[in-house]
N, C-alpha and C positions, 0 to 999 in steps of 0.2 A: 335615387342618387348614387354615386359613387360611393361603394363602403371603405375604400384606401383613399387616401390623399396625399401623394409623395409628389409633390413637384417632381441651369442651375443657377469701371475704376475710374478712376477720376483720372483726367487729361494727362497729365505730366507722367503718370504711370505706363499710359500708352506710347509717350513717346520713346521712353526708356524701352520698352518693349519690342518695339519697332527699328530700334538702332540695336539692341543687341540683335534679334534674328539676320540681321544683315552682317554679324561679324561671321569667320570662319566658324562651319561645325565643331571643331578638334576644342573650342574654345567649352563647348558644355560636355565635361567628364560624365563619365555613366553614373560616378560618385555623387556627382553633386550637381545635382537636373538645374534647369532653372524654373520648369512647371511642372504641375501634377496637379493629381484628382483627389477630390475626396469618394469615397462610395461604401455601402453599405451595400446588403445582403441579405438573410432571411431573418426569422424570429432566430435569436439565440447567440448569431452570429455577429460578429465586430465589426467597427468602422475601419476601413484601411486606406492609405494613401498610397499610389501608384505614379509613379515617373513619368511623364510621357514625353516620347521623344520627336523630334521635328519629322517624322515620319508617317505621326500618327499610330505606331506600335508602343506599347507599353513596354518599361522598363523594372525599376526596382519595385518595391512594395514593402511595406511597415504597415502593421497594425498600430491605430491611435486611439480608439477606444475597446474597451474590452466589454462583448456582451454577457447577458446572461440570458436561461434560458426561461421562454414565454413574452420577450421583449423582442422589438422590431427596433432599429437603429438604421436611422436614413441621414446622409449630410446633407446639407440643405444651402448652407450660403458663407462668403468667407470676406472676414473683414478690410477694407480698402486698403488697410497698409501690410495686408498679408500674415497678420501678427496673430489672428483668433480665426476659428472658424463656429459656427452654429450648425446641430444637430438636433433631432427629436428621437423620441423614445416613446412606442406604440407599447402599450401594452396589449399581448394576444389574448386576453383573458378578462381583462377588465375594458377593456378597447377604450383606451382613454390615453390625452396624449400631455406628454411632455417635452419642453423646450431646454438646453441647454447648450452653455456659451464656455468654451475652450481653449486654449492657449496654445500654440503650434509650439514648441520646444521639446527639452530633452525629457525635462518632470514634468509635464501637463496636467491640469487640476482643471476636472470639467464641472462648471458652476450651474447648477438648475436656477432657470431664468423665467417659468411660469408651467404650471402647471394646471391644465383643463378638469375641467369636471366628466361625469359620464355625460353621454350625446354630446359632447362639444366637438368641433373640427377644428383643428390646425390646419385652414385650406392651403394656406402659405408660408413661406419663412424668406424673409430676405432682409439684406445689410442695406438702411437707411444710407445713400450714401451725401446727400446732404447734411443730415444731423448727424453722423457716424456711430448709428445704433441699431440696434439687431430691431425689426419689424417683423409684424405677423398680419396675415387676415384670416380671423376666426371666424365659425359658424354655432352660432347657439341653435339647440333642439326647434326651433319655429320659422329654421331657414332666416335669420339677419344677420347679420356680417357687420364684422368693425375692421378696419386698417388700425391696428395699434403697432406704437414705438415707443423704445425703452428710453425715454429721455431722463436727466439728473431726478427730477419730481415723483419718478417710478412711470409704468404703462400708463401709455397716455391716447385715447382715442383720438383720430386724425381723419376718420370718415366714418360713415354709418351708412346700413340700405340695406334691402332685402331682394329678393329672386325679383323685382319687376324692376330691380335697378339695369339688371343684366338683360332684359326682356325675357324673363323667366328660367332663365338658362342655372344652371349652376356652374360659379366659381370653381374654380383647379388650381389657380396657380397666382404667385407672386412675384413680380420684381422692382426693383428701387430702379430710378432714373435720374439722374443729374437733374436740378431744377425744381425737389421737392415734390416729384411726381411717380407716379408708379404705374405698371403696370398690372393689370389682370386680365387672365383668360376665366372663358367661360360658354360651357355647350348644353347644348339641351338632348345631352345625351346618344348622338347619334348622325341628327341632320344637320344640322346649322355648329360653329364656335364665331366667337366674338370675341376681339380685343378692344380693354376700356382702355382709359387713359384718367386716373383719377391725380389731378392738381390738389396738393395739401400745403399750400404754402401760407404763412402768415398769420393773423386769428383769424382769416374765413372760412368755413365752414367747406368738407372737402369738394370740388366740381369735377363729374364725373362726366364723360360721353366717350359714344361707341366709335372708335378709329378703324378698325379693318374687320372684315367676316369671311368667312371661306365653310367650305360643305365638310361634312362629315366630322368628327372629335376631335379634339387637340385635348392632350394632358398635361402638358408643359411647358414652360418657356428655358429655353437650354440656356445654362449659364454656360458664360465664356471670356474671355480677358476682354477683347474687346467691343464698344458699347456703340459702335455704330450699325451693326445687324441688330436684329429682332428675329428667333429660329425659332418657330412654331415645331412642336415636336406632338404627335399624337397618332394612334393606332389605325388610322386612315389615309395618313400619310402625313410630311413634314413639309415646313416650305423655311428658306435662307431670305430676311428680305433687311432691306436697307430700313432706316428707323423712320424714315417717313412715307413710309409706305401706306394709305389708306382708301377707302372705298371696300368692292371684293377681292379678292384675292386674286380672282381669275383676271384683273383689270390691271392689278398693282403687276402680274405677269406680264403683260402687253405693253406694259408703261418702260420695263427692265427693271421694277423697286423691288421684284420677288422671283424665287426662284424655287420648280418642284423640285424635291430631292429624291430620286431616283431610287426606289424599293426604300424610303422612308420609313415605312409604317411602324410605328416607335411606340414605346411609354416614357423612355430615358433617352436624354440625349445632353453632350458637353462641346463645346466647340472650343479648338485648344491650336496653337501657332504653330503654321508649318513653316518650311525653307520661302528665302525671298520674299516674305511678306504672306504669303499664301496661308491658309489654314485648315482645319478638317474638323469637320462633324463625326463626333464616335457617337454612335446609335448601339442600342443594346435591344434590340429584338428581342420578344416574349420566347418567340415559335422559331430562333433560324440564330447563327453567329452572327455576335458582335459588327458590326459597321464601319468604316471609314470612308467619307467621303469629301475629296479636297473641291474648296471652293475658293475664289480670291473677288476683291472687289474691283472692277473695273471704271477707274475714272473717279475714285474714293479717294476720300483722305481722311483726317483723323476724329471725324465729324459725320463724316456720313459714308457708307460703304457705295455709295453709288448706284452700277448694277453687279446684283451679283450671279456670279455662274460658276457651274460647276462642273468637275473635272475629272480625274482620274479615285475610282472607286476599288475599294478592295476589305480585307478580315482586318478585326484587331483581336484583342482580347481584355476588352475592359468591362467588367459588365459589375452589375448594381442597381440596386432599389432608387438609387437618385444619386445626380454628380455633382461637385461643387469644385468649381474648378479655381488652383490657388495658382500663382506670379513666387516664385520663391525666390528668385533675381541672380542675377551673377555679380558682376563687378559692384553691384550695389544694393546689398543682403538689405531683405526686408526680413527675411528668417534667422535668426542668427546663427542655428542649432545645423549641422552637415544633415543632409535628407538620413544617411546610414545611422544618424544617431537617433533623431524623432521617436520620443518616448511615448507612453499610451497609457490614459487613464482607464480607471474601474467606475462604474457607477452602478 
């Protein structure tokens, strides 16, 4: 199994979104971005958030959590109205993991929200954006897995299964989906990944099955503003695909739902708003610099990315253990606090 686990909005957010990239540049100050990253680093080192600008080049940078040393600090998912973000904390020595939930402002106070045993995995972390609550999918020492959410009642189990849920594959990754549903990846290390689609809605009991597969490893699902791609990100290569894209991969290609991304081969990846509508994949390569690759959706709208294809490729400098990418707004602050101020806890 994998000994690391690092994995990165709701409608009317996208549409704000979508109307501001279409005003004039001059409108977003270097001062005061309207997006950024969250990203983390090695054992020892902090969480920082970085600017990014409609170029795909990074901009300012602030530390928001302060590490210490023999601990891993990865960001992991950030909450729909832009106001909190969720990280974890590895410890390198006792390899046991911890979850906590943060406050984007000036004085931030970061709240531990659960903490694992030895052999447990945080294979996931992601913002419920139904119930508007921080989700996990854990792994207990005998390979089962729970989808749990922090609902008012405390952590509440939402799904249950083990490695023949996945067809023996091992889970990697987490994401929340409009409709009370989620997503999960999962490879059997090498040859095969599969994307589930697990339904949690209601009191029934959660329903799982396998929506897309493709060759060789995926590690990740790239968080990004917006929710009509699906960007497989893994060290065999990545693929851009529109959310209803299923079957193989190689098919969903031929059909225009997916697209290869071009010297992909990733652990990390953040898909973040370019000029005109357009956007970019920042990839963080193990072995080679940072990534940027523009992609836009052709014949999409705020539902569905259509096909997508991609474009003009080049360096950034963004790189990190995992990204989480926040909406910090212009004309209509979800942050309240100037990016230059964004203060940084200790924990």
């Amino acid at each position: 199994m994998k000994l690391f686990v690092f994995p990165s909005k709701a409608l009317f957010t996208s549409l704000i979104a979508f109307a501001i990239v279409s005003l004039p540049t001059q409108v977003f100050a270097a001062e005061d971005p309207f997006q950024a990253v969250f990203h983390g680093s090695g054992c020892g080192d902090p969480i920082k958030i970085s600017s990014v600008l409609t170029s795909g080049q990074v901009g300012s940078e602030r530390t928001v959590v302060k590490g210490k040393p023999g601990y891993l600090l990865s960001a992991k998912a950030v909450s729909t109205d832009s106001k909190h973000f969720l990280f974890t904390s590895w410890n390198c020595t006792t390899k046991t993991f911890s979850l906590y939930q943060q406050n984007i402002g000036k004085k931030p106070t970061a709240k531990l929200l659960m903490a694992l045993p030895a052999d447990w995995w945080m294979v996931g972390v992601t913002w419920d954006i139904a119930r508007g609550a921080p989700a996990v999918l854990v792994q207990n020492p005998d390979y089962e897995y729970q989808i749990q959410a922090l609902l008012p009642s405390g952590w509440t189990p939402l799904w249950t299964g083990d490695r023949s849920s996945f067809g023996g594959r091992f889970p990697s990754d987490l994401q929340s989906r409009s409709g009370y549903e989620y997503l999960v990846i999962a490879d059997d290390l090498g040859a095969t990944w599969g994307m589930y689609r697990v339904s949690t809605s209601g009191s029934y009991s959660g329903y799982m099955g396998e929506v897309l597969t493709g060759p060789g490893e995926i590690h990740s699902i790239a968080d990004s503003f917006t929710r009509n791609t699906t960007i497989f990100i893994g060290p065999d290569g990545s693929w851009i695909c529109d959310w209803s894209a299923s079957g193989t991969v190689q098919a969903a290609i031929s059909q225009g739902k997916c697209v290869t991304v071009p010297g992909g081969a990733s652990y990390y990846g953040v898909g973040v708003l370019g000029k005109g509508g357009n956007q970019w994949l920042l990839l963080d390569p193990t072995m080679s610099l940072p990534s940027r690759t523009e992609f836009k959706c052709v014949g999409g709208n705020f539902i569905s990315c259509g096909t997508p294809v991609v474009g003009k490729r080049g360096t950034t400098s963004l790189r990190g253990n995992d990204f989480a990418y926040v909406y910090l707004g212009n004309s209509v602050k979800f942050v309240k606090t100037k990016f230059k101020n964004l203060g940084s806890s200790r924990i």
